[in-house]
C-alpha positions in Angstrom: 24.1 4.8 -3.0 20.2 3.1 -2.0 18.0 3.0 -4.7 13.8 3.1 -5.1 13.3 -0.1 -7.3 9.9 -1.6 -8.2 8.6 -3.9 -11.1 6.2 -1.7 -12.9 2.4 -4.1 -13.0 1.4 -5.7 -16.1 -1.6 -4.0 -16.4 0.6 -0.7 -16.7 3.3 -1.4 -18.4 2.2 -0.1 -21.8 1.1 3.3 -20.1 4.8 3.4 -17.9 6.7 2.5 -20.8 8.9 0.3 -19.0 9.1 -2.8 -16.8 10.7 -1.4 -13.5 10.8 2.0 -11.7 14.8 2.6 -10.7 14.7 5.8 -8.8 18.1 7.0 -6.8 17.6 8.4 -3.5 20.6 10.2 -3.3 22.0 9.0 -0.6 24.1 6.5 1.5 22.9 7.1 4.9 20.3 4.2 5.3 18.0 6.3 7.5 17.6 8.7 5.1 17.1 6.3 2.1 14.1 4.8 4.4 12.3 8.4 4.6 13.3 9.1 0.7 12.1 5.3 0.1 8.6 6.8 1.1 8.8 9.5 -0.2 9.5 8.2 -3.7 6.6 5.0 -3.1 4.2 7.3 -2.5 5.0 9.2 -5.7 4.7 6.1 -7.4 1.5 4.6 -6.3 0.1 7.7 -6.6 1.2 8.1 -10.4 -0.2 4.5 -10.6 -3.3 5.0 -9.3 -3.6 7.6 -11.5 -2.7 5.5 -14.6 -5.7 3.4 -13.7 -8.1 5.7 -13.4 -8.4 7.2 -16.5 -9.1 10.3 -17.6 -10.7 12.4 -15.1 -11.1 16.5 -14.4 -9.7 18.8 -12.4 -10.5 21.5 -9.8 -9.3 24.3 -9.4 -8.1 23.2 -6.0 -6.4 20.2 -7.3 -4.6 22.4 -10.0 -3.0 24.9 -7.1 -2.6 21.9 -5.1 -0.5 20.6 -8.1 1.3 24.0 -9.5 2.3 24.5 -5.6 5.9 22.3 -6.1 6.4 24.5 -9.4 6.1 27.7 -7.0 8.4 26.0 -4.8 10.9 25.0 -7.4 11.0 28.3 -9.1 12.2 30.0 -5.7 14.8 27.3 -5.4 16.2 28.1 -8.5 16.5 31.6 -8.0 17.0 32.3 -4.5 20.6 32.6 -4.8 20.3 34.8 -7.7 17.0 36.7 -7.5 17.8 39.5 -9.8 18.6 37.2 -12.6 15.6 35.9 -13.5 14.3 37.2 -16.7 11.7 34.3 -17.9 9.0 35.8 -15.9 8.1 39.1 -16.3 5.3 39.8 -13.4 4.1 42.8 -15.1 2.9 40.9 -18.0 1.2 38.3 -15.9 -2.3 40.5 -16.6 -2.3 39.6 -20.3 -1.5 35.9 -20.2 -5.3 34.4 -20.7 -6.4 37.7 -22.6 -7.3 37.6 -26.4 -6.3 41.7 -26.9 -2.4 42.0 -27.1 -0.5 44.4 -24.0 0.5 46.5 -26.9 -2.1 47.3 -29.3 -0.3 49.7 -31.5 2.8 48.7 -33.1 4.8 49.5 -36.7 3.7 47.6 -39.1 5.8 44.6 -39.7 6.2 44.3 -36.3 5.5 42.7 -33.3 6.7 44.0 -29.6 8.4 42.2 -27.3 6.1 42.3 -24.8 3.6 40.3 -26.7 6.8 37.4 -27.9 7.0 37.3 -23.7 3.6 36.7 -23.6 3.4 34.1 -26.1 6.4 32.5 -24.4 5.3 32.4 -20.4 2.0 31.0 -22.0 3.8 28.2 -23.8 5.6 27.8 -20.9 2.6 27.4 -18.5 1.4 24.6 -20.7 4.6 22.8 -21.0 4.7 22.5 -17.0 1.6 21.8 -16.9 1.9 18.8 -19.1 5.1 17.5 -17.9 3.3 17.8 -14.1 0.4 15.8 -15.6 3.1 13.1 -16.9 5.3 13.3 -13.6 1.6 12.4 -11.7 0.3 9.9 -14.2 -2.5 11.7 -15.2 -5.0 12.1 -18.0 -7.4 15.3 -18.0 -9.2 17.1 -20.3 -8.8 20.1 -22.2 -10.6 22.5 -19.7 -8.6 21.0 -16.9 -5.2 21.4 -19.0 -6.1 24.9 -19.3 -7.0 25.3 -15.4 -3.6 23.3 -14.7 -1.8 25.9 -16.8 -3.4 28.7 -15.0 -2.3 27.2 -11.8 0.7 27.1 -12.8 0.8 31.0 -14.6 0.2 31.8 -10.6 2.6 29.5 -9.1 5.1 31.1 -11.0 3.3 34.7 -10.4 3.6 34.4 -6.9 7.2 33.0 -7.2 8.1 35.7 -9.0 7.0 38.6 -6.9 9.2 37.1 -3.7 12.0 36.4 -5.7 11.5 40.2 -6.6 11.4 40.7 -2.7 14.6 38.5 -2.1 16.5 40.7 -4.7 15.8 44.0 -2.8 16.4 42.6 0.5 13.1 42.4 1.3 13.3 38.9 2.6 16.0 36.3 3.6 16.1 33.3 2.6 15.2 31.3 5.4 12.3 33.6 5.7 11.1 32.9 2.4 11.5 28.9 3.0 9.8 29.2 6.6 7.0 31.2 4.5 7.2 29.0 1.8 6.3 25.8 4.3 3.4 27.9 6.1 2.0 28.0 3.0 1.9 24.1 2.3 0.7 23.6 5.7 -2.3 26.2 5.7 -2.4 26.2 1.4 -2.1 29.7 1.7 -2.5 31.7 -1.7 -1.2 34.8 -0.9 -0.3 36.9 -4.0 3.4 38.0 -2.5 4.6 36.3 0.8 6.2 39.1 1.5 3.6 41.1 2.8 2.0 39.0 5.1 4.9 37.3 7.3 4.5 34.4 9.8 6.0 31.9 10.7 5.2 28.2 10.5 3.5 27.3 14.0 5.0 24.0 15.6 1.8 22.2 15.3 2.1 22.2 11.7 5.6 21.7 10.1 8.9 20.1 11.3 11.8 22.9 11.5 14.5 22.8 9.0 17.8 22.4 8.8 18.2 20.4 11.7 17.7 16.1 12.4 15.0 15.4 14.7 15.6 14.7 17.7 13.0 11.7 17.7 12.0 10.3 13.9 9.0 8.2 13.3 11.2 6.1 11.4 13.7 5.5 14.7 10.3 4.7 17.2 9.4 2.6 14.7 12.6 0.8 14.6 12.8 0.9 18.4 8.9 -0.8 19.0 9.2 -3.3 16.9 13.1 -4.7 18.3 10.2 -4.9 21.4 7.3 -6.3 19.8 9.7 -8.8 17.9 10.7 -9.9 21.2 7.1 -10.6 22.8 6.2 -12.6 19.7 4.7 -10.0 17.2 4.6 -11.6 14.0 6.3 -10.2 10.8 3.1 -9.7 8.7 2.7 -7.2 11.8 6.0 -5.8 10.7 4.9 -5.6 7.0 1.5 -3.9 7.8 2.7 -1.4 10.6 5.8 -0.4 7.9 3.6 0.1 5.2 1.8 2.9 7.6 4.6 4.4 8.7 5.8 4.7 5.4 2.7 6.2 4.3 2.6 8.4 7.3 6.0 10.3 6.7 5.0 10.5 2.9 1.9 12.7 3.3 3.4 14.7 6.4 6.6 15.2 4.0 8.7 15.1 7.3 9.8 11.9 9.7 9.7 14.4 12.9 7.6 12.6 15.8 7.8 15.1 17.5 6.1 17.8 15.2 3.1 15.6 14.5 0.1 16.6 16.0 -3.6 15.1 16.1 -4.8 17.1 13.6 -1.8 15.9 11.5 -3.4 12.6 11.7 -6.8 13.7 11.2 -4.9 14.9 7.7 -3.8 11.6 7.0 -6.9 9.4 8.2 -9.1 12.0 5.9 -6.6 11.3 2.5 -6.1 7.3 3.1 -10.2 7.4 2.9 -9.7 9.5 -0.1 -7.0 8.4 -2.3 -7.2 5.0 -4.4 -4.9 2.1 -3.9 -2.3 1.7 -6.9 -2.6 -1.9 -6.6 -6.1 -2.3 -7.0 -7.3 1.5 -7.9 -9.8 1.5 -5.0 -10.1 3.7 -2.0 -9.2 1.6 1.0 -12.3 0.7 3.3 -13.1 2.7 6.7 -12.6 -0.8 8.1 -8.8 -1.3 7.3 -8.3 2.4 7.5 -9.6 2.1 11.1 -8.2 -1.5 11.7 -4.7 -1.1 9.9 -3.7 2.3 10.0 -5.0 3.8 13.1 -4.5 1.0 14.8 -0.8 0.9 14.1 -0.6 4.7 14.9 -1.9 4.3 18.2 0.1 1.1 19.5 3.4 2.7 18.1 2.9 6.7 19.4 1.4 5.0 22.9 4.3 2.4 23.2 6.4 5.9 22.5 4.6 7.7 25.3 4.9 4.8 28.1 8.6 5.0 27.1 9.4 8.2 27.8 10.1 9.0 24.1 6.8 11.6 23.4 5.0 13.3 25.7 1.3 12.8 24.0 0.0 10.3 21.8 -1.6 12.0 18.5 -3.4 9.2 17.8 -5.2 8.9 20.6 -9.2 8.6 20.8 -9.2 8.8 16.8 -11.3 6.3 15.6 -13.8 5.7 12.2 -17.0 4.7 13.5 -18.1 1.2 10.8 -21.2 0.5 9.8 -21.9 -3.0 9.1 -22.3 -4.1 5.5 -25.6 -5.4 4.4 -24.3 -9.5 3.6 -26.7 -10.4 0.6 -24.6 -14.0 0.5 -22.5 -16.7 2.3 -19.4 -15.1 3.6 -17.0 -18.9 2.1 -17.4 -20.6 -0.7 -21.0 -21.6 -1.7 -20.5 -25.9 -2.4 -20.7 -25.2 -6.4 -18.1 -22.5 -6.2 -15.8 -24.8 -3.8 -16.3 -27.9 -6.6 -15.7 -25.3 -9.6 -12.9 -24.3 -8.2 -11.5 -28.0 -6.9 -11.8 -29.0 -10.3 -10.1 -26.4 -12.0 -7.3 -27.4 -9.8 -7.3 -31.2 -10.4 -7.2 -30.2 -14.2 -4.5 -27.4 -13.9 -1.2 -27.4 -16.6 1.7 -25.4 -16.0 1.9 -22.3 -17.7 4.5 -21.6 -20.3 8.2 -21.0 -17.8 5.4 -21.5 -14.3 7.7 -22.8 -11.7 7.1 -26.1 -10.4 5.8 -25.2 -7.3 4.1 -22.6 -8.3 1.7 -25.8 -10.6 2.1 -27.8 -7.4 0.5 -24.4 -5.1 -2.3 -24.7 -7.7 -3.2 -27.8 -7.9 -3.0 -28.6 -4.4 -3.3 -25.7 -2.2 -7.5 -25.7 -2.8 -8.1 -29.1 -1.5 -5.7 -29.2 1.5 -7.7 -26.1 2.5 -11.2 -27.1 1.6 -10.3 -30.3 3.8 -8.5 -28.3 6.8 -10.2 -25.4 7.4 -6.4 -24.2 7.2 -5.4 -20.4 6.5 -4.4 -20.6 2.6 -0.6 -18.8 4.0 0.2 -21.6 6.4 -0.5 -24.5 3.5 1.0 -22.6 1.4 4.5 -22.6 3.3 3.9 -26.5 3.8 7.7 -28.2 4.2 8.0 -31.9 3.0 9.4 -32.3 6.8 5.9 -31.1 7.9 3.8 -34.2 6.8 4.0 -37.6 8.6 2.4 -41.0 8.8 0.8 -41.7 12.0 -0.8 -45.1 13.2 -2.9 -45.6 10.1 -3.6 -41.4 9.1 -1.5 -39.1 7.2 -0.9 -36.0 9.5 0.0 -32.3 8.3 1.2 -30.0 10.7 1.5 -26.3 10.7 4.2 -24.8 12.4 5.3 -21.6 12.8 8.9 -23.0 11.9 7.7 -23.1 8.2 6.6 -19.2 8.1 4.0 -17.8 10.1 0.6 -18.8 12.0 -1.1 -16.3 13.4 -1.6 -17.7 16.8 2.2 -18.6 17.3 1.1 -22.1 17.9 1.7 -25.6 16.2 -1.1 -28.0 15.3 -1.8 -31.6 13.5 -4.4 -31.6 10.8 -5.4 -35.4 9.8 -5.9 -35.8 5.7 -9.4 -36.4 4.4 -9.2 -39.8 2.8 -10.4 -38.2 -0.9 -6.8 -36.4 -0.6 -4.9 -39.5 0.3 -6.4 -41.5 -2.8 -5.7 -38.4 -5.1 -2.5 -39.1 -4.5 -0.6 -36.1 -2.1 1.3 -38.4 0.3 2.7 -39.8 -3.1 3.3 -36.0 -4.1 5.0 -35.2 -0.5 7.2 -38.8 -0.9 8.4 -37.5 -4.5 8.9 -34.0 -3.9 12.5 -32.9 -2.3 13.1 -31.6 1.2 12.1 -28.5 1.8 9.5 -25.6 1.2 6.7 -28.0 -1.4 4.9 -25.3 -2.7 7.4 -21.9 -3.0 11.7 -21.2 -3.3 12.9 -19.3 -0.3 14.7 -16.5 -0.6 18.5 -15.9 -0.6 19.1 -16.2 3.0 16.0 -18.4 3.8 13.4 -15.7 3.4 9.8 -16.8 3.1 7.8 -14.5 4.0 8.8 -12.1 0.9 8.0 -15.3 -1.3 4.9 -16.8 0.6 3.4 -12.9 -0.3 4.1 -13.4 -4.1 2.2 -17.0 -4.1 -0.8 -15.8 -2.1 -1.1 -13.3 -4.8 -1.2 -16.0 -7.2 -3.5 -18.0 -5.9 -5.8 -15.1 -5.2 -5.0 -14.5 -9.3 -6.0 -17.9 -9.9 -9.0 -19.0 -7.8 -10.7 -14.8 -8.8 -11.9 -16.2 -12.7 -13.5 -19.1 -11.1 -15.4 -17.4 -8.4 -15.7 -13.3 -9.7 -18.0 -12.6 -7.0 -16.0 -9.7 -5.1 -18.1 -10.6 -2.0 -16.0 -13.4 -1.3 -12.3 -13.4 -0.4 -10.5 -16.0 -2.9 -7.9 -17.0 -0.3 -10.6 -16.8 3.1 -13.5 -18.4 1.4 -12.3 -21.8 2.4 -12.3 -21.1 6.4 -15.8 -20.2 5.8 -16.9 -23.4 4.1 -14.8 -26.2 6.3 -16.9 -24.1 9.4 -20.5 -24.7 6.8 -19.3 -28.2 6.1 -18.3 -29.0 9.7 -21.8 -28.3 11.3 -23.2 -29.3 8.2 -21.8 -32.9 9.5 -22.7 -32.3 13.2 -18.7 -32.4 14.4 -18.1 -30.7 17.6 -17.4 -27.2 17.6 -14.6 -27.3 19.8 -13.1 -30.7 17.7 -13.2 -28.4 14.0 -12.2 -25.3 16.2 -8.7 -26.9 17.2 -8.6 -28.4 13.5 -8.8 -24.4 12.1 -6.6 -23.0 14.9 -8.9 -21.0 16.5 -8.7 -20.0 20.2 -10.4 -21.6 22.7 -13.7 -19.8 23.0 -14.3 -19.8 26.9 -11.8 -21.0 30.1 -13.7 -24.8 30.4 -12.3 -25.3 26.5 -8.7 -24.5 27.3 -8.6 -28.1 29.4 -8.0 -31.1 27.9 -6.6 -32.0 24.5 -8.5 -32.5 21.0 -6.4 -35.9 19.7 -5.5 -37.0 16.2 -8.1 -39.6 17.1 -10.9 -36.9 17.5 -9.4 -35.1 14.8 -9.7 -37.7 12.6 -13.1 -38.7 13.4 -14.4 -35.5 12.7 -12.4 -35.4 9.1 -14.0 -38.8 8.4 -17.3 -37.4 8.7 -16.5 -34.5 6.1 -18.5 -35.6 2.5 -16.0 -36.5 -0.7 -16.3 -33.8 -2.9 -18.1 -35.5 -6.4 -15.1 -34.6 -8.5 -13.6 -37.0 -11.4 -9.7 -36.6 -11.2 -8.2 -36.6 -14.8 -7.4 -40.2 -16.3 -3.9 -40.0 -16.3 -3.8 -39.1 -12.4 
């Protein structure tokens, strides 16, 4: 049996009340446990999001929107059995929210039923409505309790009166379910389904009761065996799962070939609407347009030049992005880069920190403020990766150690100010292998090289809170600053940051560790005291 499992984020755990979300998917077949995987993380992040928000209120749209599984439910529940259900009474539905009693004459000393059924669909209402609230993660006022509850008094309504239909014949089953989809699709809110009868169009929901032919989940599978071949990188992997994951989440179905344009329209219009439950913020246009469509397109147009789709959905769909006003330096200002340097010279484990983990932190700034360097490819530095070479100390990053985004090996010659704080002595002492992370089971580093980047994003953010500035980019920003700032050659600090070669005349010759060097020479000692026992 595959399981959903998920440690629960500190700042939530109070709220949760519990560490870790262990959810069973129900299942053993591993391509359904990948759709119910989604299904379930979008549940999730979506209860999270809420968590961190706060309380908020409600719509009336957002209560249907919400009471619409409770409709759904109660039709499941009954179906089989239509003319057994006796908890809701539609005639009475009239006098839930009225103050006057259905009966208003009774014997004294007593109270008729109809009024005890009353009181009871009415408690009922509320008790969905707050165990919906709960399932979601959210906190609403009173008003919006009371519209949720209403909502929900005409979920069940609604419910009720097919149920009604099913038990005289009126409708099958698989009518009522066909119906019952139509209505998710278009949000219909028909008071009885039976009396308006269409089925779901193609365009809009994937038939039931049979596989798919072509899944989103098996194209995506199928791409990236491709892509993996032609050198793709797996934070590619990573980015294009996380949409497809998404994808099938918010369609509720992994049908490829159901999915239409507008369908993606759908889903472009809620990623630009619905917070993050990492960071509680609504992703920008920019990685809506640079992550998600993006993936969307290469994936349903790889699909289409292999005879797998007819169409590509995705195509054309763009987000036209303004560019953002930039009130400061993109990198790290000089007094941010030295606040943060010396934070890390001063740094002492925290109470059970890993080893590495200290080492990350107390070297990973200064490599990068000296190389230019991508904080990922320092941070999967291998003791195997630094050398002595004539008289510098050389680091090389290798896509043997991880990742690098361009695929390609390069040597990075040590600033002298990192040689006399002592990291060749660090690299000499420390034991073969990864120096800055543990690998996991089965030599897995990307999974851990993710967790550090966090932490160093975690650990340079209270230095420099200024949100305009990436924690783990700022340093490619200021090696650039720092580089012209010295008068090095563009194309000498260009080769010593990775980049590509900016015309054809660039891609001849070599830049040497001699060049290299030259150029790191001329980089300015940051005025930093190390501590006295270093």
């Amino acid at each position: 049996m595959f399981w959903f499992r998920r440690a629960v984020p500190a700042d939530l755990r109070a709220a949760v009340g519990k560490r870790e979300e262990l959810v069973s998917l129900g299942t053993k077949d591993p391509k359904l446990a990948r759709v119910k995987y989604a299904q379930v993380l979008a549940e999730v992040e979506a209860r999270w999001a809420n968590l961190r928000a706060g309380q908020r209120s409600l719509t009336e749209r957002e209560a249907h929107e919400i009471a619409r599984t409770a409709h759904d439910s109660w039709i499941r529940w009954h179906q089989d059995e239509p003319s057994e259900q006796f908890a809701w009474v539609p005639r009475l539905y009239r006098y839930l929210w009225l103050q006057d009693s259905p009966v208003n004459k009774w014997a004294e000393g007593t109270v008729p039923a109809d009024n005890l059924l009353v009181q009871a669909m009415r408690r009922f209402c509320f008790i969905q409505a707050d165990n919906s609230l709960a399932h979601h993660g959210m906190a609403v006022d009173d008003f919006s309790r009371l519209k949720l509850a209403k909502a929900m008094a005409a979920a069940f309504q609604r419910a009720s009166l097919t149920i009604t239909d099913l038990a005289i014949g009126r409708l099958s089953v698989e009518e009522v379910q066909a119906l019952s989809a139509c209505e998710q699709a278009k949000g219909s809110s028909t008071t009885s389904l039976s009396h308006n009868l269409k089925l779901p169009p193609k365009s809009n929901v994937a038939p039931k009761g049979k596989s798919p032919a072509v899944t989103v989940t098996g194209l995506f599978d199928a791409w990236w065996r491709e892509a993996q071949a032609g050198g793709r990188k797996p934070s590619t992997h990573e980015s294009y799962s996380n949409t497809v994951k998404s994808l099938i989440a918010f369609l509720k179905h992994d049908d490829a070939e159901w999915i239409t344009a507008e369908d993606i329209v759908a889903y472009k219009d809620h990623r630009l609407a619905t917070p993050s439950p990492r960071t509680g913020k609504i992703p920008s246009a920019k990685t809506v347009k640079d992550s998600d469509l993006s993936a969307l397109k290469t994936l349903f147009s790889w699909a289409v030049m292999n005879r797998k789709l007819p169409a590509n959905p995705a195509a054309g769909l763009t987000i036209k992005v303004g560019r953002r006003a930039q009130l400061r330096p993109k990198g790290f200002v000089e007094s941010e880069a030295r606040a943060i340097l010396s934070t890390a010279l001063t740094y002492e484990a925290g109470p059970r920190e890993h080893p590495r983990t200290v080492a990350a932190k107390r070297w990973i700034p200064w490599l990068c403020a000296f190389s230019g360097a991508r904080v990922g490819e320092i941070a999967q530095l291998r003791r195997q990766d630094i050398r002595r070479e004539a008289e510098w100390w050389v680091i090389q990053v290798t896509p043997e150690a991880g990742t690098v985004k361009t695929n390609q090996a390069r040597d990075i010659v040590l600033h002298p100010q990192l040689v006399e704080l002592g990291f060749p002595r660090f690299v000499e002492e420390s034991a073969p292998g990864h120096l800055f992370l543990v690998p996991a089971p089965g030599g897995d580093v990307l999974g851990p090289l993710s967790g550090l980047l966090n932490r160093m994003r975690e650990f340079v953010r209270p230095v420099v809170p200024d949100p305009r500035v990436q924690p783990n980019h700022g340093w490619r920003h200021l090696f650039t600053t720092l580089c012209i700032d010295a008068e090095i050659e563009g194309r000498v600090y260009n080769a010593i940051q990775g980049h590509a070669a900016r015309n054809v005349a660039e891609q001849y010759g070599d830049v040497t560790l001699k060049a290299k060097a030259a150029a790191i020479s001329k980089l300015p000692w940051f005025d930093i005291k190390p501590p006295s026992s270093a």
